[in-house]
C-alpha positions in Angstrom: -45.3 -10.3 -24.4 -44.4 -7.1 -25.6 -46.5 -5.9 -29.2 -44.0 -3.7 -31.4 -44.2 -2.7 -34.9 -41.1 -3.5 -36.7 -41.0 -2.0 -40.5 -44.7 -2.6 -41.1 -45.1 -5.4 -39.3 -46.6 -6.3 -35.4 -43.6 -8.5 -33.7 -44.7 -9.9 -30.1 -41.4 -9.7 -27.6 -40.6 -11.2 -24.7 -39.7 -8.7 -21.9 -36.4 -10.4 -21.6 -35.3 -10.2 -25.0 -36.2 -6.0 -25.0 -33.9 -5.9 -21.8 -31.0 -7.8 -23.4 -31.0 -4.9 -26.5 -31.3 -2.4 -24.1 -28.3 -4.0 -22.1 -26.2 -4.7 -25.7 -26.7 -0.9 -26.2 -26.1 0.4 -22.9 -22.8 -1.7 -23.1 -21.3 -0.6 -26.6 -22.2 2.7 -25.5 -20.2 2.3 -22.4 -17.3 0.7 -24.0 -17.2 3.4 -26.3 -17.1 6.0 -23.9 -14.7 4.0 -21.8 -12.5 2.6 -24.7 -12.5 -0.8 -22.4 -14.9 -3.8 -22.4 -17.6 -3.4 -19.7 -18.5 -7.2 -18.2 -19.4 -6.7 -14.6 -22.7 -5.0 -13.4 -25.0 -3.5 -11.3 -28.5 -2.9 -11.8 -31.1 -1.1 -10.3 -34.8 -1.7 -10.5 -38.0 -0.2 -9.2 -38.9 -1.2 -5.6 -42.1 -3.4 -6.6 -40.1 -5.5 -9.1 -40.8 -9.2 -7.7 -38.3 -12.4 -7.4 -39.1 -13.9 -10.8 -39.1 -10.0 -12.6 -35.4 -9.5 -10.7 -34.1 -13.2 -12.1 -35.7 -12.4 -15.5 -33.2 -9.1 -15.3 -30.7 -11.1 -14.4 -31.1 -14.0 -17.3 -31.4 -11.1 -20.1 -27.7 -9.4 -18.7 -26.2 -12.9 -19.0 -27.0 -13.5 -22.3 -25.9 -10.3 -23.0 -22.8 -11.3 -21.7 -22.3 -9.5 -18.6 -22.3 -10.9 -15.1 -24.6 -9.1 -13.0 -22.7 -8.4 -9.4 -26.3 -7.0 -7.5 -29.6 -6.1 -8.3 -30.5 -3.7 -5.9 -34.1 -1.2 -5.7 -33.8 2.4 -7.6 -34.8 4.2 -3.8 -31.7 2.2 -2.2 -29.4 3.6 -4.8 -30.7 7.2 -4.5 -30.2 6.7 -0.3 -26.9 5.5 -0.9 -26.1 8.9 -3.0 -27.9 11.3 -0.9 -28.2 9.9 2.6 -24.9 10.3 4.1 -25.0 14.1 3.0 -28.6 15.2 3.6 -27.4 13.9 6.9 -24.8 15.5 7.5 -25.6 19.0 6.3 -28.9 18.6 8.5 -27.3 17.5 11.6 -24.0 18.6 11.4 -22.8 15.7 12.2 -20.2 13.5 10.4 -21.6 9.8 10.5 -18.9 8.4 8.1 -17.0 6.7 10.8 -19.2 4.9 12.7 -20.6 1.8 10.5 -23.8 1.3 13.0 -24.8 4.6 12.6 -24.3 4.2 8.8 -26.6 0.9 8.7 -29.5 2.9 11.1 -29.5 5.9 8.5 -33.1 6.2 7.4 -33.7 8.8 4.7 -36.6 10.0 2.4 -36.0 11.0 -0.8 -38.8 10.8 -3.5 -37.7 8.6 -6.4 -39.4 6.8 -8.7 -42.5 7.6 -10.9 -45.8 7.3 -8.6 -43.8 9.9 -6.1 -44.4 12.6 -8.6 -48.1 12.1 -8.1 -49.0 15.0 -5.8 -51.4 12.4 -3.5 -48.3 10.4 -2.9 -46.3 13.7 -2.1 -48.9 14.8 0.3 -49.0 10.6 1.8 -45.6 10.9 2.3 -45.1 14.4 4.1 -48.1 13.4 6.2 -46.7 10.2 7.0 -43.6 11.8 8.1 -45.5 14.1 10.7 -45.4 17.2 8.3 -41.8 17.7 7.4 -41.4 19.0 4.0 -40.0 16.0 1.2 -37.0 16.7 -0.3 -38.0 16.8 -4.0 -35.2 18.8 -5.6 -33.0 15.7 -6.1 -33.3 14.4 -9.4 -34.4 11.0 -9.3 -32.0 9.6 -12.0 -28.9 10.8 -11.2 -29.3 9.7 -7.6 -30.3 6.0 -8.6 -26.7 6.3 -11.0 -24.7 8.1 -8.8 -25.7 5.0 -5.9 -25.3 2.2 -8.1 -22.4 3.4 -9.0 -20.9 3.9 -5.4 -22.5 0.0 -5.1 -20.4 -1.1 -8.1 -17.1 0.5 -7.2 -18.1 -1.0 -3.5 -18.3 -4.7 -5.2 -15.0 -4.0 -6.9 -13.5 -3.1 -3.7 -12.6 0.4 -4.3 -14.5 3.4 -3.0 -13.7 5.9 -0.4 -13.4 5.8 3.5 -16.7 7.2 4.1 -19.3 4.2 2.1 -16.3 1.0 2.5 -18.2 -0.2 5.1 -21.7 0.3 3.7 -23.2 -3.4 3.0 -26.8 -4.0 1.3 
């Protein structure tokens, strides 16, 4: 339970019930913006989230009233933003076109709140034999850029270069 202070007074919350008013915002804001009513999602959560945290997620969107298409982790997002270009601006090479190459992509990218802690930086670059970590990408607009990309991919739109890109 969650312990807030609500005009004077302690209110306990579940952690379900703050997601769903952070998803009601989230979706008058978007249907303002948009001037349309938003229904279908995607989500993305931190990497550590477990089963029952995920369907708990899930439960809070639906009473919210939207139908969640995927849950998927906040690092798979930010790969699926960032990994076919780091790629192909490091290796000159355009991947795009070849589907198994696409699904074998392994990038690093640090996103997510622990991989600001200089230990973790310094784990990482030694787990990667030395190489520097890309740390210029900002963490949020690559987790909403590649859910995003994910959504449109669900919907099935999106251009030549991620159609064939399946979580």
């Amino acid at each position: 339970m969650i312990l807030i202070n609500n005009k004077g007074e302690e209110e306990q919350l579940a952690p379900e019930f703050v997601f769903f008013m952070v998803l009601s915002k989230m979706r008058q804001v978007a249907e303002d913006y948009h001037g349309a009513m938003v229904k279908n999602i995607v989500i993305t959560v931190p990497a550590y989230f477990n089963d029952s945290q995920r369907q708990a997620i899930k439960v809070a969107a639906e009473i919210a009233g939207l139908n969640v298409m995927k849950i998927i982790n906040e690092p798979t997002a930010a790969v699926i933003a960032y990994g076919l270009d780091e790629f192909q601006q490091k290796y000159k090479q355009d991947i795009s076109e070849n589907p198994r190459a696409l699904q074998r992509l392994r990038t690093a990218f640090l996103v997510g709140g622990s991989t600001r802690i200089p230990k973790v930086q310094q784990l990482l670059q030694d787990f990667f034999n030395g190489k520097t970590i890309c740390k210029d990408i900002n963490a949020d607009e690559a987790v909403a850029y590649g859910v995003a990309i994910q959504a449109l991919l669900l919907r099935g739109q999106g251009n030549e270069k991620v159609k064939d890109l399946i979580l």
